[in-house]
C-alpha positions as CSV (number, residue, x, y, z in Angstrom):
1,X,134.4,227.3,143.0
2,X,131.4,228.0,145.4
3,X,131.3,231.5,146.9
4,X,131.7,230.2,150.5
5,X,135.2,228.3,149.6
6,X,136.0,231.5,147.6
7,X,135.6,233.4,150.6
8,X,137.3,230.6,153.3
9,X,140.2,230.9,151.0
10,X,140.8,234.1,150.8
11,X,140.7,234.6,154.6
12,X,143.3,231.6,155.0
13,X,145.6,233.4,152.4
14,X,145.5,236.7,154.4
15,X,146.2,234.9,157.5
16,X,149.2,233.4,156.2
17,X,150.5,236.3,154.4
18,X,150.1,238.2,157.8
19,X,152.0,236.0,160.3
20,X,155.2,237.1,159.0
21,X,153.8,240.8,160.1
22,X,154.3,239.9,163.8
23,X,157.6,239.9,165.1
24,X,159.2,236.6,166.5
25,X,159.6,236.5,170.3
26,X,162.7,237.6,171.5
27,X,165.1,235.0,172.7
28,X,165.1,234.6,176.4
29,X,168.4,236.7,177.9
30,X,170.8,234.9,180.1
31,X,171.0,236.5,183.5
32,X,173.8,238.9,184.2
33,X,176.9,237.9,185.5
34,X,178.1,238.3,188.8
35,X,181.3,239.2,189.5
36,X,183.7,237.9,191.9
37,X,187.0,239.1,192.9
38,X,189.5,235.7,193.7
39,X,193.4,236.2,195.1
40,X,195.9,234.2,193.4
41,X,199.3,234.0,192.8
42,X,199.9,233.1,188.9
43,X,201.7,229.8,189.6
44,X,201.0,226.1,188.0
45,X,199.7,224.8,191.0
46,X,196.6,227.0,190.9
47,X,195.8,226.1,187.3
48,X,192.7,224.5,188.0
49,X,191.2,228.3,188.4
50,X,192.9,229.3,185.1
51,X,191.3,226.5,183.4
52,X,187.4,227.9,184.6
53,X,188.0,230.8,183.4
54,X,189.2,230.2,180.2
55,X,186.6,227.1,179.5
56,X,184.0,229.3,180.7
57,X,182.8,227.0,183.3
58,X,182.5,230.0,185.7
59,X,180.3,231.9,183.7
60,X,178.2,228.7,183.3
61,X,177.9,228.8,186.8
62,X,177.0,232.8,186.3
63,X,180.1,234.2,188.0
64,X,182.3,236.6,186.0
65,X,185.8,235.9,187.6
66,X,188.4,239.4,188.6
67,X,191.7,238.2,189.3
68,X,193.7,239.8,191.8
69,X,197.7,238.8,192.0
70,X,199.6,238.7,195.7
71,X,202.6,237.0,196.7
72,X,200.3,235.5,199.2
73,X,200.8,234.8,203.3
74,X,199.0,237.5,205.5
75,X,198.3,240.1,202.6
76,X,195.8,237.2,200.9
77,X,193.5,236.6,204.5
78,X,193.3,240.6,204.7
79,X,192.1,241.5,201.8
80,X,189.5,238.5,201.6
81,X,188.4,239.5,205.4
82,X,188.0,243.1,204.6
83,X,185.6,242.5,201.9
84,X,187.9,243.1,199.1
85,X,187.6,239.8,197.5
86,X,185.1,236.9,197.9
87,X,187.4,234.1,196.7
88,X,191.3,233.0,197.7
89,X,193.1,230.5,196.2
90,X,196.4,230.0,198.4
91,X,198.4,228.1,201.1
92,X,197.8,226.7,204.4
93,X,200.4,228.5,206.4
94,X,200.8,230.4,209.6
95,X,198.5,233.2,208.0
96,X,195.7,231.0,207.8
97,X,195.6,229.9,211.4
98,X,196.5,233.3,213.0
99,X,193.5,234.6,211.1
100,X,190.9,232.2,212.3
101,X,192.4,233.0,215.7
102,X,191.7,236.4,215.4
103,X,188.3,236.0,214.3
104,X,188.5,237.2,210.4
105,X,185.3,236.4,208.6
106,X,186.5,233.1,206.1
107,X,186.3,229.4,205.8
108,X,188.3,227.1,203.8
109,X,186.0,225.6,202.1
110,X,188.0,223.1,199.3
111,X,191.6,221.6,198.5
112,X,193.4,223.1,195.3
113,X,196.2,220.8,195.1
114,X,199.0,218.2,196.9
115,X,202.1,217.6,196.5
116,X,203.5,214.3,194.9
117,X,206.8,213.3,193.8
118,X,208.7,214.4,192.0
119,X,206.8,218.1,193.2
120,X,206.2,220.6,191.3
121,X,207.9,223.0,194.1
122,X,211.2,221.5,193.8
123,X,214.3,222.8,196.4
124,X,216.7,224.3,193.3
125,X,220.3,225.9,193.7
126,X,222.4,227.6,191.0
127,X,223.9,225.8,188.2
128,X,227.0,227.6,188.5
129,X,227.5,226.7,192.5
130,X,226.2,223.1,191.7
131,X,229.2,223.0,188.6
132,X,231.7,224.2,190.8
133,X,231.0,221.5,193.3
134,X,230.3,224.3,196.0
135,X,226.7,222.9,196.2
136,X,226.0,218.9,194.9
137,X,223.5,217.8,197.7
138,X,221.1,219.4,200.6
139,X,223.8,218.8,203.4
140,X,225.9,221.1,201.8
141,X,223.5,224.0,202.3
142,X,224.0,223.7,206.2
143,X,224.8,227.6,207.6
144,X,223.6,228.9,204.2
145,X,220.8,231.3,203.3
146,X,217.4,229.3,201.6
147,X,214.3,231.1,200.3
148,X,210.7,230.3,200.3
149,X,208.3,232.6,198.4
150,X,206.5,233.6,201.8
151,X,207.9,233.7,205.2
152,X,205.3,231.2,207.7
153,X,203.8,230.0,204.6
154,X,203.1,226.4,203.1
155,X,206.4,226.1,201.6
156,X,208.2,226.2,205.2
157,X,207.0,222.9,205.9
158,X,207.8,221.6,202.1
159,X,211.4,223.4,203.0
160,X,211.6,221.5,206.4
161,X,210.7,218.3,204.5
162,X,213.3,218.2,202.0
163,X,215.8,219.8,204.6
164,X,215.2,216.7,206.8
165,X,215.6,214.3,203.5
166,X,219.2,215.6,203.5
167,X,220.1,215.4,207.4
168,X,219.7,219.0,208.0
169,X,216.8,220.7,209.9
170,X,215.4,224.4,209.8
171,X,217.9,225.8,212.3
172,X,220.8,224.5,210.5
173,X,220.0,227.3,207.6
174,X,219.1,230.9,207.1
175,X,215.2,231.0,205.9
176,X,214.5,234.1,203.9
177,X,211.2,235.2,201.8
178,X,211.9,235.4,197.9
179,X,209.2,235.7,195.2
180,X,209.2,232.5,193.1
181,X,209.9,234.9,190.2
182,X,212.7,236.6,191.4
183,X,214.5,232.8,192.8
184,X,216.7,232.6,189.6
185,X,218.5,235.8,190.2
186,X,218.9,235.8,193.7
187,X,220.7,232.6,193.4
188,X,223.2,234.0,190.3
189,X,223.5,237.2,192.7
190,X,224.7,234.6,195.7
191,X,221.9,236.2,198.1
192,X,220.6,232.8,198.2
193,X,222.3,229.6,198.5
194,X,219.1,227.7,197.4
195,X,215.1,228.3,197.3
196,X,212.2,226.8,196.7
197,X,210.8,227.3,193.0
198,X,207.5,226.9,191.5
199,X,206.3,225.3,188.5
200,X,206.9,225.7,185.4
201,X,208.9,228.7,186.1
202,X,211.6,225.8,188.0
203,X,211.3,223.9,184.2
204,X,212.3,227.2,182.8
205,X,215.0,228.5,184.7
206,X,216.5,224.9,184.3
207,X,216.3,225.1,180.1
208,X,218.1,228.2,180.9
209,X,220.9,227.1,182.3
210,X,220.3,228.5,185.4
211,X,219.0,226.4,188.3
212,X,219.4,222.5,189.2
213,X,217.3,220.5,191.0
214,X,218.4,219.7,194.8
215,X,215.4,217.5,195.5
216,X,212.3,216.9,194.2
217,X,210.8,214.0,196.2
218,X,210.3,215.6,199.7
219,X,206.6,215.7,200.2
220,X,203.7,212.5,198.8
221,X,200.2,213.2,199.4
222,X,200.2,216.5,201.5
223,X,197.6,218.8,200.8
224,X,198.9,222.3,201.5
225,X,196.9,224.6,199.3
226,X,193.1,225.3,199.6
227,X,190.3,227.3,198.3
228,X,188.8,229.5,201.0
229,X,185.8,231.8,200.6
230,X,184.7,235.8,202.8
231,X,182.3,234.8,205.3
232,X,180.0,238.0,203.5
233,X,179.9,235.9,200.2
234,X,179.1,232.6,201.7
235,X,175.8,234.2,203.4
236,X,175.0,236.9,200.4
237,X,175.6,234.0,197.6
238,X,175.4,230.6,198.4
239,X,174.5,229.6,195.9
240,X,176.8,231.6,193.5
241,X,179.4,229.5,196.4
242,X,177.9,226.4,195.4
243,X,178.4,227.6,191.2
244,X,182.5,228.3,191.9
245,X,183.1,225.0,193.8
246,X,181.6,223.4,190.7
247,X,183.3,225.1,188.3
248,X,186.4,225.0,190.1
249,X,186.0,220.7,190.8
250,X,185.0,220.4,186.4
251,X,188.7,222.1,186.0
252,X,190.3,220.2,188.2
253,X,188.7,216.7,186.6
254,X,190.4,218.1,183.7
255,X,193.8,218.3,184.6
256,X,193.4,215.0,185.9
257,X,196.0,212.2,184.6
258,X,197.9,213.4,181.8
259,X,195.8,216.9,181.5
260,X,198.7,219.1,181.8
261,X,200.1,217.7,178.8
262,X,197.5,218.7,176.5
263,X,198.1,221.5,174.1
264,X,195.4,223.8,174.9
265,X,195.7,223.4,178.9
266,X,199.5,224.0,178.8
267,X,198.8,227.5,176.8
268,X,195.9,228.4,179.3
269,X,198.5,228.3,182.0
270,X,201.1,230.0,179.6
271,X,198.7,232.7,179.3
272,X,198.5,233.4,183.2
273,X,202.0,232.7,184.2
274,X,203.5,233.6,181.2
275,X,205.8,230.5,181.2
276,X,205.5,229.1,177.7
277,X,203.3,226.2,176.8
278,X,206.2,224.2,175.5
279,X,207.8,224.6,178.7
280,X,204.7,224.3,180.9
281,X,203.6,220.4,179.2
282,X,207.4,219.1,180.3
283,X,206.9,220.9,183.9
284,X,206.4,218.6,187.1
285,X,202.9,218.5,187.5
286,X,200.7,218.9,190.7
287,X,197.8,217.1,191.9
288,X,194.3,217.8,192.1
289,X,191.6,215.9,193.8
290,X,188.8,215.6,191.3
291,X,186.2,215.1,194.5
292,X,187.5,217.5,196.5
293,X,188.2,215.6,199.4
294,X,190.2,217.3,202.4
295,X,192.5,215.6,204.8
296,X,192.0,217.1,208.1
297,X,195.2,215.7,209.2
298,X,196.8,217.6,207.3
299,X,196.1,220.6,208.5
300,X,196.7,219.4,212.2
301,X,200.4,219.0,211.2
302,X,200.8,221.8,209.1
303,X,199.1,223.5,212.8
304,X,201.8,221.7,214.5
305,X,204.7,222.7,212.9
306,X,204.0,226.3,212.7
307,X,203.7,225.9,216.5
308,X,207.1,224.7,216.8
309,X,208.3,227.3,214.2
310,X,207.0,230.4,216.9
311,X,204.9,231.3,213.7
312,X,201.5,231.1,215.6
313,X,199.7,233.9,217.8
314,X,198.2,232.1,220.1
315,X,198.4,228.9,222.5
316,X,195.0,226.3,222.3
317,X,195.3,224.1,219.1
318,X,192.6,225.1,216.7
319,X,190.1,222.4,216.0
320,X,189.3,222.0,212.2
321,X,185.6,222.6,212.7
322,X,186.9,226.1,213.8
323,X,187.7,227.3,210.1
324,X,186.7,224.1,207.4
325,X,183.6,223.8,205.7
326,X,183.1,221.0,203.5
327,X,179.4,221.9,202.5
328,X,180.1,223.5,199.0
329,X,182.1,220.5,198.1
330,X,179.1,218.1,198.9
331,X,176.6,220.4,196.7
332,X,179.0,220.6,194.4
333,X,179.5,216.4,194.1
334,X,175.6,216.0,194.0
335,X,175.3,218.6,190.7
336,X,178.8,217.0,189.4
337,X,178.3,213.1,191.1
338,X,181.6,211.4,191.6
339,X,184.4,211.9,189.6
340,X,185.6,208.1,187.9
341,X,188.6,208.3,186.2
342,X,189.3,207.4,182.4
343,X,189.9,204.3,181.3
């Protein structure tokens, strides 16, 4: 072999025996995660935000997601106006409106679900009183005492609808505050002639003997939950806004259809509520619009009968403008497009 190719090949051997001597590049490090504190209270209805977390669809959006637990009402508006959490996921009741009226720094700014028969916040009574014939229908619960988890919340007007399915109306009862939760007891104690119960904890109590169903086909196509973000959060990350309303919209396409009764969702909801999955894939389920669409009516009647209830701290009717914005939803449908259900 000439002396030049002797020479070329003994350099191109040296080269190649050298590249492994430099290191590879590092692989490129995701962001951080930033973390956002969101008010719930651990009940089926708000599974869609259980269903983020655990599919990581949050921290695709880069959001690391701290759950705080409230029974809800005025506690929930407080906390997110003082700065202590970015994120609620709760009810449209009195709180809500007495809080924009007062100026507190929030907007709703998506639905989280609506009721549709039968609902998956059914009006139960005890087994024992419905047995003994004490209790069979609604109209036998005039002049008793009734519980709704929160006193001027969303579940008043679910309470008013089924009372007004049986003939009776809200001043023909005793309305009291009871913690879904603590519902089953209160009714085998007798402090409660009947109460509204969430799902699935109404699914259990019923395989326990405990509770039967009064009604469950009060309320079609109301939507009386919503996600609602701080004002601080909306102008510091609004983008990061735009990330939770998408992560929050992919869980909710989910659960769309028959979603509740898969496996895995039904033991993501276990894991929060602590109602087992078994239990939780024969529960009532809720609905959850997959474009997150808002009907503005709704909260004009929900306004309304808060009105009539002496819930409301002030006198002019709010207009929706006042406390809705729908812009995270948009930005959220142009990264997502629109959702078309399964064939």
């Amino acid at each position: 072999m000439p002396m030049r190719h002797r020479v070329l090949l003994a350099i191109a051997v040296t080269v190649i025996a050298g590249a492994g001597a430099f290191p590879a590049p590092a692989p490129a490090q995701a962001p951080p995660l930033t973390r956002i504190r969101v008010v719930h209270v651990p009940v089926l209805i708000f599974a869609p935000l259980y269903v983020a977390i655990e599919r990581g669809y949050f921290r695709q959006q880069g959001l690391e997601v701290e759950l705080i637990g409230t029974p809800g009402g005025v506690s929930s508006f407080v906390v997110l106006a003082s700065g202590r959490s970015e994120v609620v996921i709760g009810g449209l009741g009195a709180a809500l409106f007495n809080a924009v009226a007062r100026g507190l720094d929030f907007k709703v700014v998506g639905p989280v679900h609506m009721e549709r028969p039968p609902v998956s916040t059914p009006l139960v009574a005890s087994k024992k009183a419905y047995d003994s014939g004490e209790i069979r229908k609604v109209s036998d619960l005039r002049g008793k005492k009734v519980s709704v988890n929160v006193l001027g919340s969303a579940t008043e007007f679910w309470l008013q609808a089924a009372l007004h399915k049986g003939g009776l109306t809200m001043e023909d009862v005793e309305v009291i505050g009871v913690n879904f939760p603590d519902v089953p007891a209160a009714l085998a104690n007798g402090a409660i002639a009947a109460g509204l119960l969430g799902e699935p904890l109404a699914t259990l109590a019923e395989d326990r003997g405990q509770i039967v169903r009064l009604s469950d086909d009060f309320i079609d196509g109301v939507q009386v939950t919503a996600v609602y973000y701080s004002g601080e959060f909306i102008r510091r990350d609004p983008n990061l806004a735009v990330g939770f309303m998408v992560a929050f919209l992919k869980a909710a396409r989910d659960l769309y259809g028959n979603g509740y009764k898969r496996t895995d969702v039904a033991k993501i909801v276990e894991k929060y509520t602590g109602v087992p999955a078994t239990v939780v894939r024969r529960a009532s389920p809720p609905f959850h619009e997959p474009n997150g669409k808002m009907n503005f009516n709704d909260f004009k009647r929900l306004q309304d009968f808060f009105k009539k209830r002496g819930s409301l701290t002030y006198d002019k009717p709010l207009p929706p403008g006042a406390y809705i914005d729908t812009s995270f939803v948009r930005q959220a449908l142009q990264i997502l497009g629109p959702f078309k259900p399964p064939r």
